[in-house]
DRENKE-372636 format. One record per atom (N, C-alpha, C, O): x, y, z. Coordinates in steps of 0.001 Angstrom, whole numbers, plus 500000, padded with zeros to 6 digits. Atoms other than C-alpha are relative to their C-alpha. Layout:
BEGIN
XYZ/...
//
This chain:
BEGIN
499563501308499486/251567544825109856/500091499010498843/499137499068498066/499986500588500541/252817542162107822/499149498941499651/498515498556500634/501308500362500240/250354540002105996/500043498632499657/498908498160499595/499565500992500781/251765536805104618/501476499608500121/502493500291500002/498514500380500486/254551534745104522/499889498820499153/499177497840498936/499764500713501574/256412533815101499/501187499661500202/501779499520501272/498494500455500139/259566532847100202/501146500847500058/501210501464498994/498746498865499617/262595535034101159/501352499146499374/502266499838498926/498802500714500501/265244532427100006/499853498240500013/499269497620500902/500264501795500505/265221528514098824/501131499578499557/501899500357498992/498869500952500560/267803525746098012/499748499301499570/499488498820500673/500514500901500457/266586522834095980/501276499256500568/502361499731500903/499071500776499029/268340520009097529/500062498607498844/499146498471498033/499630501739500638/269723516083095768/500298499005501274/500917499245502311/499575501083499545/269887512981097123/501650500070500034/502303500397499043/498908500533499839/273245512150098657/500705498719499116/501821498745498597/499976501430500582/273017508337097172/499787499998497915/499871499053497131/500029500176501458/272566509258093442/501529499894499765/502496500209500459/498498500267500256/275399508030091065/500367501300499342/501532501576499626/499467498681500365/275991511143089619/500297500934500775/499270500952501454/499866498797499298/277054514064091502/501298501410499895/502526501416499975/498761498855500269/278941517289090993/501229500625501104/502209501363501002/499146499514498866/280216517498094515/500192498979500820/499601497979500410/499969501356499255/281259514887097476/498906500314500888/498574501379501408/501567499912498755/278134514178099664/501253499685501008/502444499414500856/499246500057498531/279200513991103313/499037499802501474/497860500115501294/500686500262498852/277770513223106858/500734500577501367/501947500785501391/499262499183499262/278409514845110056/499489499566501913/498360499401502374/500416500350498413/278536514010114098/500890500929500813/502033501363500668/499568498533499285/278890516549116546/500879500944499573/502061501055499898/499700498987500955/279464519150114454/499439500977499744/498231500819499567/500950499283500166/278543522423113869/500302500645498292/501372500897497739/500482499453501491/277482523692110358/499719501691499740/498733502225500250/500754498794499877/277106527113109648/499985500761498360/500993500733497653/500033499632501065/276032528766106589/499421501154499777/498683501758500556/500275498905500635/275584531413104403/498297499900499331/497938498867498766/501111500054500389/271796532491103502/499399501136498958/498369501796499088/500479498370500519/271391535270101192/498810500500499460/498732500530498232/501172499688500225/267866536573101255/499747500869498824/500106502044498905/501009499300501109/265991537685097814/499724500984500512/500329502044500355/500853498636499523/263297539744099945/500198499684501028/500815498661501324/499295499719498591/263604540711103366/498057500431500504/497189500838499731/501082499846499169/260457541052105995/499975500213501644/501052500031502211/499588499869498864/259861541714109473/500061499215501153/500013499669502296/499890501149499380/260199537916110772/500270499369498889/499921499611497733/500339501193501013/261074534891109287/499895498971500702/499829498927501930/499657501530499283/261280531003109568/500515499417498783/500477499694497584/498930500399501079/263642528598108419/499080498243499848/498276497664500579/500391501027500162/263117525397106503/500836499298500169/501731499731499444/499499501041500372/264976522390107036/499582498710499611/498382498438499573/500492500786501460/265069519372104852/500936498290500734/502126498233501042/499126501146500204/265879515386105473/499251499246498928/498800498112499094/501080500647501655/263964514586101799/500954498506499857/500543497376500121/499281501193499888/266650512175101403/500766499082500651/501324498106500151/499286500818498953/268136510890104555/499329498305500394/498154498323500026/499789501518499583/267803507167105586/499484499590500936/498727498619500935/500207500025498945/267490507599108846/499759501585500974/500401502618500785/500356499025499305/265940509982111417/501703501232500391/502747501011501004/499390498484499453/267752513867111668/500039500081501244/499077499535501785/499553499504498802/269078514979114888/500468501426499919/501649501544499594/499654498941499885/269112518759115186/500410500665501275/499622501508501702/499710499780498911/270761519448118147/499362501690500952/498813501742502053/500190498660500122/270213523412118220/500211500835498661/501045500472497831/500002499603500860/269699525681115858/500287502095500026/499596502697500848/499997498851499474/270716529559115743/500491500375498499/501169499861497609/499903498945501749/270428532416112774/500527501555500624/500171502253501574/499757498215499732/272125535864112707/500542500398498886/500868499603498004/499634499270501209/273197538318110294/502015499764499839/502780499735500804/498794500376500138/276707537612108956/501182501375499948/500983502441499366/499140498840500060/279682539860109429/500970499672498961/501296500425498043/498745499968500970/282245538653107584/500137497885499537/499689497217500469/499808501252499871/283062534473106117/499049499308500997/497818499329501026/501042500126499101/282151532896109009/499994499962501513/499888499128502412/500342499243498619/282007535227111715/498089500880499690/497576501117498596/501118499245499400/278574537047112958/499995500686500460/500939500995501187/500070498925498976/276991539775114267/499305499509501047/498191499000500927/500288500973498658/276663538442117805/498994500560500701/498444499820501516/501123499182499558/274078541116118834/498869499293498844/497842499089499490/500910500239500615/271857539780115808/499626498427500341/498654497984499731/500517501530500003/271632535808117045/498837499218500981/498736499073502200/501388500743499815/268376533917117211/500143498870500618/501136498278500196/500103501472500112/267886530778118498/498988500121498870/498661501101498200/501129500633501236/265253528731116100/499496498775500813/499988497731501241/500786501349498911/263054526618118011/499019499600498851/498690500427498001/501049500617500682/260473524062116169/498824499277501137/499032498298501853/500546500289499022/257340523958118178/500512499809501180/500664498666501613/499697499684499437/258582525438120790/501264499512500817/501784500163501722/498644500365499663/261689523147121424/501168500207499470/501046500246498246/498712499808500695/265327523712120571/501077498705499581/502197498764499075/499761500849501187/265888520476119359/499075499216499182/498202498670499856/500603500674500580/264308518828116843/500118498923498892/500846499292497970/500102501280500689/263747515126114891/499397500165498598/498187500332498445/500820499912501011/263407515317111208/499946498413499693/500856497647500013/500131501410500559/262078511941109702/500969499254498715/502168499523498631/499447500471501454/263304510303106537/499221500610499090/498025500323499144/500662499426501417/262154512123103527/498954501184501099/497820501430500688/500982498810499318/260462514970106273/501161501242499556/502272501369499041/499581498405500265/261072518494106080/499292500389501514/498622499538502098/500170499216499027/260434521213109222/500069501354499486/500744501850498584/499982499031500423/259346524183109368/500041500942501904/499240500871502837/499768498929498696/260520526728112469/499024500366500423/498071500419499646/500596498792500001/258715528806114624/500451501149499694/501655501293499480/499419498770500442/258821532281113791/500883500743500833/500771500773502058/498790499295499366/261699534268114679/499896501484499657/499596501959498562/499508498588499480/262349537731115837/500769500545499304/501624501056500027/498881498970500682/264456539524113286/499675499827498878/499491498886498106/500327499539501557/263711541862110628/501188499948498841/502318500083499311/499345500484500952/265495541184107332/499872500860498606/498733500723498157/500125499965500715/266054542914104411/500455499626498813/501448498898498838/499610501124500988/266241541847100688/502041500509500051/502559501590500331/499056499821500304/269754541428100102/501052499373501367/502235499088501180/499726500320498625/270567540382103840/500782498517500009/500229497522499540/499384501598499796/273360537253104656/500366500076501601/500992500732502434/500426500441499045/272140535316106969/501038498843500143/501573498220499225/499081500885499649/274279533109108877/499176498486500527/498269499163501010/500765500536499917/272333529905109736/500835498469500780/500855497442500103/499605501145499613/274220527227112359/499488499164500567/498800499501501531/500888501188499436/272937523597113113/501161499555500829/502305499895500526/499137500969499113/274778521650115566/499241498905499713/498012498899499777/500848501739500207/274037517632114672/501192499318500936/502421499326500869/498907500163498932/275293516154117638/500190498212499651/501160497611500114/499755500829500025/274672512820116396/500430499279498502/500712500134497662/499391500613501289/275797510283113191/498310500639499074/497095500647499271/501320499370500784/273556511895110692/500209498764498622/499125498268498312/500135500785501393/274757509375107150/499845501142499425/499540502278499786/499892498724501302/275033511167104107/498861501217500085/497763501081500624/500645498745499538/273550514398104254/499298500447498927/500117500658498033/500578499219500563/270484516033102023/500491501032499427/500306501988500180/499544498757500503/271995518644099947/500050500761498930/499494500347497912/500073499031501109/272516521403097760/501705500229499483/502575500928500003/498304500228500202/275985520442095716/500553500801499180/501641500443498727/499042499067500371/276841523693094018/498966501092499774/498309501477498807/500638499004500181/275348526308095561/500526501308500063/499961502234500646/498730498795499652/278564528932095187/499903500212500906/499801501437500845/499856499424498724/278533529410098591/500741499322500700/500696498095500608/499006500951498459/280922528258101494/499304499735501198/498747500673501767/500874499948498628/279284526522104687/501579499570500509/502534499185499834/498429499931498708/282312526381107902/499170498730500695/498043498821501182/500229501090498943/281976522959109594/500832499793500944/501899499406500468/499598500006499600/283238522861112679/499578498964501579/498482498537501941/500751501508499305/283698520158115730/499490500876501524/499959501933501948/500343499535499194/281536520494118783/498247500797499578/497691500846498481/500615498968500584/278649522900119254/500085501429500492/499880501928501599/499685498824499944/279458526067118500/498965501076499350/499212502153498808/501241498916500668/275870527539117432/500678501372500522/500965502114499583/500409498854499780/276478530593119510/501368500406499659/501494501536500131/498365499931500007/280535530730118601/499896501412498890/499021501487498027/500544498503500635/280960534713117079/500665499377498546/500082499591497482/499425500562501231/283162532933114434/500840498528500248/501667498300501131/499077501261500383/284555529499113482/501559499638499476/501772498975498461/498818499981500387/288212529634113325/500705498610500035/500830497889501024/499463501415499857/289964526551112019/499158498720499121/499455497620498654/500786501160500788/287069525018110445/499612499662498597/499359500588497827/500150500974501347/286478522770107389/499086501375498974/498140502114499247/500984499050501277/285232524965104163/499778499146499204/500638498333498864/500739501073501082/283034523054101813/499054500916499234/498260501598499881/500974499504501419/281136524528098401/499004499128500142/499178498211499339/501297500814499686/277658522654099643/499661500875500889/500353501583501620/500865499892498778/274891523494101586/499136498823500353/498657498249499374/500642501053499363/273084520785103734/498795500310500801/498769501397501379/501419500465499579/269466519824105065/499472501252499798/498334501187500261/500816498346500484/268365524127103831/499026499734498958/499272499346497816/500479499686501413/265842524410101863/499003501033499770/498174501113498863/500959498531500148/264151527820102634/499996500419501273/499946499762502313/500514499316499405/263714530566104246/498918500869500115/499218501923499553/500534499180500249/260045532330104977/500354501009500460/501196501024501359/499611499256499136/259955535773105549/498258500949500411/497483501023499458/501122499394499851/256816537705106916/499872501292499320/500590502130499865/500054499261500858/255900540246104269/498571500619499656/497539500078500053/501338499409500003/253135542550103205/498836499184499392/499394498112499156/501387500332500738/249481541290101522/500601500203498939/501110501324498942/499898499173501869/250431541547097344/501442499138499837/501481498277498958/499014500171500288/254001540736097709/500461499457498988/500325498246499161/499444500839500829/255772539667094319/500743498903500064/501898499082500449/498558500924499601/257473536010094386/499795500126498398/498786500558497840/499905501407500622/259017534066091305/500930499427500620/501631499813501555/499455500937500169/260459531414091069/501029499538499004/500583498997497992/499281500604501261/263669530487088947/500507498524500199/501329498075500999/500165501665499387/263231526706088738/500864500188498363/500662501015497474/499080500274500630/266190525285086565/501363499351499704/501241498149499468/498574501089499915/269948523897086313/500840501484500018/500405502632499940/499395499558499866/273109525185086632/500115501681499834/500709502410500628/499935498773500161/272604528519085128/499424501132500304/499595502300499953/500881499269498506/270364529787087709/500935499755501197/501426500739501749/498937500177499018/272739527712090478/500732501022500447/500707501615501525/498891499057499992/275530529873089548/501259499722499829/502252500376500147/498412500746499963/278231527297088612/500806500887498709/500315500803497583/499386499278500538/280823529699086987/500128501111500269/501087501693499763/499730498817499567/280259532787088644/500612499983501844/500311499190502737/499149499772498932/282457533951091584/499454499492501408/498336499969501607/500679500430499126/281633532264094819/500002500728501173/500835501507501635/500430498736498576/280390533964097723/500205501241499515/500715502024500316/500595498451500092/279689537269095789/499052500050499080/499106500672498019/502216500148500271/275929536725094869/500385500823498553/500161502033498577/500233499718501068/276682537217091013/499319499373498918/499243499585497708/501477501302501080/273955534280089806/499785501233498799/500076502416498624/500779498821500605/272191535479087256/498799500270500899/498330501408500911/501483499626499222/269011535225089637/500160501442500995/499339502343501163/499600498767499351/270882537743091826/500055500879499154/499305501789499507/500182498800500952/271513540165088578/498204500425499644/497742501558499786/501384499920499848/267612539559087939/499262501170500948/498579502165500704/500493499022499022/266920541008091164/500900501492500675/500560502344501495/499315498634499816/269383543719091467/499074500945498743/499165502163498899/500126499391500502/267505544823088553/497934500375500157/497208501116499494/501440499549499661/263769544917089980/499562500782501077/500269500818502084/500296498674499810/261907547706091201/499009499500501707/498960500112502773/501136500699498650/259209545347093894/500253499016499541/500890498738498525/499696501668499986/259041541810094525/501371499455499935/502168500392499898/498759500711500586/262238539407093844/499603498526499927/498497498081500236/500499501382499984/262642535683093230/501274499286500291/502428499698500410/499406501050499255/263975532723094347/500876499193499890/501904499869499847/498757500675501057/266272530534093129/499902498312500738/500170497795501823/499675501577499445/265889526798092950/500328499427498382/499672498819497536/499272501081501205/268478525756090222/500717498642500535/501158498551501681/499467501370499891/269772522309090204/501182500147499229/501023500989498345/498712499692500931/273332522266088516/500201498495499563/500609497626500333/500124501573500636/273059518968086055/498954499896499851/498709499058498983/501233500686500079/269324518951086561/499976500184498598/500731500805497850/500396500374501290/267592517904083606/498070500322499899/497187500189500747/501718500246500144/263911518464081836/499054498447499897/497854498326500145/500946501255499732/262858514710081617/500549498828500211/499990497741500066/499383501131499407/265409512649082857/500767500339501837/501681501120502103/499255499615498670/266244512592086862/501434499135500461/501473498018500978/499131500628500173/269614511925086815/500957500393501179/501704499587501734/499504499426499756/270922514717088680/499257500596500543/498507501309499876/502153499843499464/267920515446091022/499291499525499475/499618499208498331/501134499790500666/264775514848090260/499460501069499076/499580502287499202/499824499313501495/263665515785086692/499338501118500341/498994501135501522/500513498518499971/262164519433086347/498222499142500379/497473499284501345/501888500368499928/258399517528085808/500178499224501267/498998499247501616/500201500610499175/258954515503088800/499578500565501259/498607500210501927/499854499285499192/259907518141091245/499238501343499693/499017501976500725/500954499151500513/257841520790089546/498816500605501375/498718501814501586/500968499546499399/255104521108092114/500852499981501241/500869501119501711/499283499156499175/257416521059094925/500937501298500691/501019501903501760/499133499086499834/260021523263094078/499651501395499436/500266502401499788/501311498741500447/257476525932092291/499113500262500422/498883501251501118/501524499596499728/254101525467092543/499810500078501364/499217501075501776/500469499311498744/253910525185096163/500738500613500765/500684500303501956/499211499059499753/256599528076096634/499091500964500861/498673501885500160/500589498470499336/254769530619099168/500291501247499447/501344501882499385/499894498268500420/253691533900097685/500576499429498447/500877500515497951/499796500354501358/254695532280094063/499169500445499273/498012500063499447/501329499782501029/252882534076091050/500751499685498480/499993499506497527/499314500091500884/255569533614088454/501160499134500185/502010499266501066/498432500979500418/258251530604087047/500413500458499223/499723500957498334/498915500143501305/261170530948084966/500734498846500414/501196498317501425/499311501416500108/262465528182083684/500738500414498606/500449500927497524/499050500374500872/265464527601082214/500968498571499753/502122498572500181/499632501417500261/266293523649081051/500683499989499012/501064501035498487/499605500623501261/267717521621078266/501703499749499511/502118498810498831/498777500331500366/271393522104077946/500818498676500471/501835498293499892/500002500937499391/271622519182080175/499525499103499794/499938498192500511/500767500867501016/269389517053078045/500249499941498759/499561499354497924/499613499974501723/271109517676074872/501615499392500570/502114498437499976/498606500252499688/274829517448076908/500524498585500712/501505497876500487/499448501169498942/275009514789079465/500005499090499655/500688498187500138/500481501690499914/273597512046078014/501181499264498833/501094498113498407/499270500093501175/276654512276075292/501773499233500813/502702498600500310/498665500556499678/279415511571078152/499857498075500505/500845497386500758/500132500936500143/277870508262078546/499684498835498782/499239497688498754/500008500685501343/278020507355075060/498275500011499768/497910499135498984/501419500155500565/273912507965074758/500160501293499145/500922502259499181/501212498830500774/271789510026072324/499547501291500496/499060501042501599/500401499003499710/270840513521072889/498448499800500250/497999498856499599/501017499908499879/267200514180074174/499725500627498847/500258501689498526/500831499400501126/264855514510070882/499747501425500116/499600501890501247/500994499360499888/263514517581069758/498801499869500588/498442500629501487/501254500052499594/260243516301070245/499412499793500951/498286500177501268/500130499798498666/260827515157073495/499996500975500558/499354500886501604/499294498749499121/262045518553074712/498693500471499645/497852500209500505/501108499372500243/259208520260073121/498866499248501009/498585499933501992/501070500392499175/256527518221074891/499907499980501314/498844499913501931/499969499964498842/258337518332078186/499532501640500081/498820501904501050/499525498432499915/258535522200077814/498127500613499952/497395501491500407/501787499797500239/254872522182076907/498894499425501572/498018499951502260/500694500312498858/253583520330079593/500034500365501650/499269500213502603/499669499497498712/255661521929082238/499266501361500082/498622501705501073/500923498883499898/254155525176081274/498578499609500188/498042500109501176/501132500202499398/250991523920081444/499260499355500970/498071499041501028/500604500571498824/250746522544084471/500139501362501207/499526501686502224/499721498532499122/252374525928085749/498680500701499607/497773500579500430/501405499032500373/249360528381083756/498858498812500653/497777499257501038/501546500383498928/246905525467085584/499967500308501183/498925500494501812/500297499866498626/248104526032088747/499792501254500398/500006501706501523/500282498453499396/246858529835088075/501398501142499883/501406502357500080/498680499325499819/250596530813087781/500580500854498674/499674500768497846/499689499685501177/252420532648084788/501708499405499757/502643499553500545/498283500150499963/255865531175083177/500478500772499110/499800501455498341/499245499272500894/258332532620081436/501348498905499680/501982498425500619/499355500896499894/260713530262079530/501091500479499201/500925501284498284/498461499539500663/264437530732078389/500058499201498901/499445498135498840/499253500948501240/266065529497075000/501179499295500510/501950499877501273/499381500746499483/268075526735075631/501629500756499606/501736500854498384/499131499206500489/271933528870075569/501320499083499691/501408498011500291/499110500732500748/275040527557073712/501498499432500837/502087500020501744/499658501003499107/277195524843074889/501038499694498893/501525498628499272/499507500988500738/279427523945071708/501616500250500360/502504499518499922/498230500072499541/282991525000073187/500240499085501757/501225499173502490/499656500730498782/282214522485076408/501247499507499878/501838499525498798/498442500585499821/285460520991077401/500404498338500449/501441497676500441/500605501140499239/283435517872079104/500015498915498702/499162499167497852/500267501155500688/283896514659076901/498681499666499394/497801499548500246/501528500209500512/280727513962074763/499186501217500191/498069501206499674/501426499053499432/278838517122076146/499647500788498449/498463501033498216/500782499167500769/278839519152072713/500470499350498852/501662499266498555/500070500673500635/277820517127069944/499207500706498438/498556501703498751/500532499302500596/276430518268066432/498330499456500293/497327500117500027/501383500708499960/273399515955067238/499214501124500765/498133501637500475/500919499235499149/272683518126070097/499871501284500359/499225501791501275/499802498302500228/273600521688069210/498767499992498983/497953500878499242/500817500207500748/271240520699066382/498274499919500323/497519500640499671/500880499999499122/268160519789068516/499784501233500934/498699501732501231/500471498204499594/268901523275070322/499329500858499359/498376501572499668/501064498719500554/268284525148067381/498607499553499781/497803500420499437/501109499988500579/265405523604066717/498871500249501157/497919501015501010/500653499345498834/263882523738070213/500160501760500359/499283502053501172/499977499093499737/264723527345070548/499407500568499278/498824501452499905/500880499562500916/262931528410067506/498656499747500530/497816500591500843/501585500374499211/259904526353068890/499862500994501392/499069501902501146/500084499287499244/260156528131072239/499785502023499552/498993502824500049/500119498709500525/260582531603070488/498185500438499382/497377501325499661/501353499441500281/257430531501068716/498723499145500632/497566499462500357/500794500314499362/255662529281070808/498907500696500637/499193501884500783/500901498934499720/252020530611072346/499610499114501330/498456498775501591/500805500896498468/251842528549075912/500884500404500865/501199499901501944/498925499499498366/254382530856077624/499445501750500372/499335502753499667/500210498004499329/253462534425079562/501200500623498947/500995501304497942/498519499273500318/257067535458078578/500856498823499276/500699497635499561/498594500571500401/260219534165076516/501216501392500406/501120502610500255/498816499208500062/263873535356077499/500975499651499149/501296498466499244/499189500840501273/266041534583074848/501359500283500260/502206501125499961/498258499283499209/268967534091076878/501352499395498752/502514499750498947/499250501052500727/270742531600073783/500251501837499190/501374501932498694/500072498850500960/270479535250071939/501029501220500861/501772501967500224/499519499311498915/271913537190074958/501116499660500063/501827500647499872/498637500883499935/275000535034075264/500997499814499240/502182499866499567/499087500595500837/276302533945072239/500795500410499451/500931501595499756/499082499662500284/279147534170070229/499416500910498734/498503500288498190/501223500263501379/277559535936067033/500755500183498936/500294500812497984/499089500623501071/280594534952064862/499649498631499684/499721498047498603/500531501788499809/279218531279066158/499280499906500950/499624499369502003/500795500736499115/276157531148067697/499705498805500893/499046498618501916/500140501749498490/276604527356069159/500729500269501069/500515499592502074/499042500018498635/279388528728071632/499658501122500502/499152501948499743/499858498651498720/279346531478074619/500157501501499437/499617501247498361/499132498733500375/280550535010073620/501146499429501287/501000498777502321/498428499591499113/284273535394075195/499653500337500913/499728499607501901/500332499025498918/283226537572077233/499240499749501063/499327500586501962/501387500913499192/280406535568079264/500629498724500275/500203498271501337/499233501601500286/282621531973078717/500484499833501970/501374500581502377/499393500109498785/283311531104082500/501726499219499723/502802499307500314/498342500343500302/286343529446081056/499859497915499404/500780497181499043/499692501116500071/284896525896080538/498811499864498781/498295498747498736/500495500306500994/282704526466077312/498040499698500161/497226499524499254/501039500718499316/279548525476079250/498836500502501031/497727500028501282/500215498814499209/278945528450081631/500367501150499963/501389501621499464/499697498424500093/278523531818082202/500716500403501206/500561499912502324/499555499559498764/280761533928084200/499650501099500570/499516501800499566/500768498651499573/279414536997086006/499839500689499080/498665501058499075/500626499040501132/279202539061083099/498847499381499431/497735499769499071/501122501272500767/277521536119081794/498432499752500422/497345499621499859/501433500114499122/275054535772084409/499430501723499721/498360502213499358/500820498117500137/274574539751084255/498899500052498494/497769500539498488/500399499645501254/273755539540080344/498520498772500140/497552499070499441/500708500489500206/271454536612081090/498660500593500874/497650500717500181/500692498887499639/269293538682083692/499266500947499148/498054501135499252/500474498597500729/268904541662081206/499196498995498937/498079499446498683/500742500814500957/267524539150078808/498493499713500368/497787499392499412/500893499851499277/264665539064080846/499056500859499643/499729501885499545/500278499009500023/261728541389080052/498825500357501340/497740499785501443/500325499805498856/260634542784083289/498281500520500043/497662500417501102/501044500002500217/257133543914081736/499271498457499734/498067498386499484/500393501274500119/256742540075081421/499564499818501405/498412499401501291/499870500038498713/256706539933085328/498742500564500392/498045499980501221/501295499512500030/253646542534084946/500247500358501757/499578499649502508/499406499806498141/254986543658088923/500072501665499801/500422502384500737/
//
């Protein structure tokens, strides 16, 4: 019998209202939502999380219903759940609340896409979300929780108010955690065919899998684009269910962004001390990290993003990270990637096309970079 529940799948979510954003926020009234969930590990129940961290005003969840996905966004109509929260089938999230389901009836395994529709029957205001999480959610009008497929309806690259799924799993179970930016996300690899690198990661482990809460823009000590890595740190990691291991991968976003607004690159010395302190708040909380080399950015295409100031500050943080002694593990994904005619840019071959990202090969090579005896699983 299952012994524990952990994390089976996670979304780190942004404020709607920040000025930055990589995608259009949006709001929704009587409408149904339905999305794609693609479970890490798989168990023989789960429950779902939803999220109004940043809403304004009180959530309205009209109904809620999960099933295994057949195709876009049709279902297998024999697999659909309701999702009740304390024992009702609708439920009130607060402003800045989160919910957590009762447990539901259907076994899951890793690799499993889950279909996941809300009906919000009323004016919800900008919506809590996750603004490039390669995936397609189908919005459609009415509620059509139990509808076998949504024909006709709105496709949008976001997911809204998600931000986990547990799943009921044995005593021991392996989590991590890949807490990070875009190159965990998955911005550059093919959408809707689970080629993250976090997905190559776990295509390539033997027990356990992990999770994925990249931010695409986030940053290590400025929250510009979410909340900064140290801010959100103990939410979106440390108190991960079943969590024994972080990877973190930051910084290209702290050397890049701050260049299209005519600022300064984040110091070396800043980066180093964030990088230091994030690990050690992870090894206090009992946990082990494992931290990436910041990977090369100098053929961006983005105005200001690749600067010598701050290709410069890479190498020097990546050296520090390399021989650094306050990490479980290093993956030396900047080594994995690069061009090695010109280390500051991509290899060809990995280049999603905009200098800046990896494209499925890309994500594949950053995976293998990984050493899976670091994991100790």
């Amino acid at each position: 019998m299952a012994g524990q529940w952990v994390a089976g799948f996670r979304s780190a979510v942004i404020s709607p209202f920040e000025q930055i954003k990589l995608a259009e926020p949006r709001g929704f009234r009587d409408e149904t939502v339905r999305q794609t969930l693609v479970l890490a590990g798989g168990g023989e129940r789960i429950r779902v999380r939803l999220t109004n961290r940043y809403g304004r005003d009180p959530l309205t969840i009209g109904a809620t219903r999960v099933a295994l996905r057949r195709a876009e966004d049709a279902i297998v109509q024999e697999t659909t759940r309701e999702v009740r929260f304390g024992g009702a089938g609708e439920v009130v999230i607060p402003p800045g609340g989160e919910v957590v389901s009762d447990p539901v009836e259907l076994a899951v395994e890793a690799g499993a896409e889950l279909a996941l529709s809300l009906h919000l029957p009323d004016e919800t205001g900008l919506a809590t979300f996750s603004h490039q999480p390669v995936e397609t959610a189908y919005v459609a009008r009415g509620n059509q929780v139990d509808a076998p497929a949504l024909p006709g309806a709105d496709e949008v690259v976001a997911r809204f108010y998600v931000s986990g799924v547990d799943v009921s799993a044995p005593d021991g179970t392996a989590i991590a955690v890949a807490f990070g930016d875009s190159w965990f996300e998955g911005v550059g690899t093919t959408i809707g065919a689970n080629q993250r690198s976090v997905d190559a990661l776990n295509a390539r482990l033997k027990r356990g899998w992990v999770v994925n809460q990249g931010i695409a823009g986030n940053r290590l000590l400025v929250g510009e684009i979410g909340e900064h890595a140290l801010a959100r740190l103990e939410r979106d990691a440390l108190s991960v269910p079943g969590v024994s291991h972080v990877l973190v991968h930051f910084g290209i976003n702290d050397l890049g962004l701050p260049g299209m607004a005519g600022e300064p690159p984040a110091t070396s010395d800043d980066l180093i001390a964030g990088f230091a302190e994030l690990a050690g708040r992870v090894r206090g909380a009992g946990l082990k990290v494992l931290v990436a080399t910041i990977g090369p950015f100098a053929g961006a295409i983005y105005p200001g993003v690749s600067t010598p100031e701050g290709l410069a500050v890479r190498r020097v943080v990546n050296e520090w990270i390399r021989v650094g002694d306050g990490f479980d593990g290093v993956f030396d994904v900047a080594r994995a990637v690069q061009n090695p005619d010109d280390p500051d840019f991509i290899h060809p071959d990995f280049d999603s096309g905009d200098g800046m990202h990896l494209n499925d090969a890309g994500a594949r090579a950053m995976a293998e970079s990984v050493n899976l005896a670091d994991l100790g699983w």
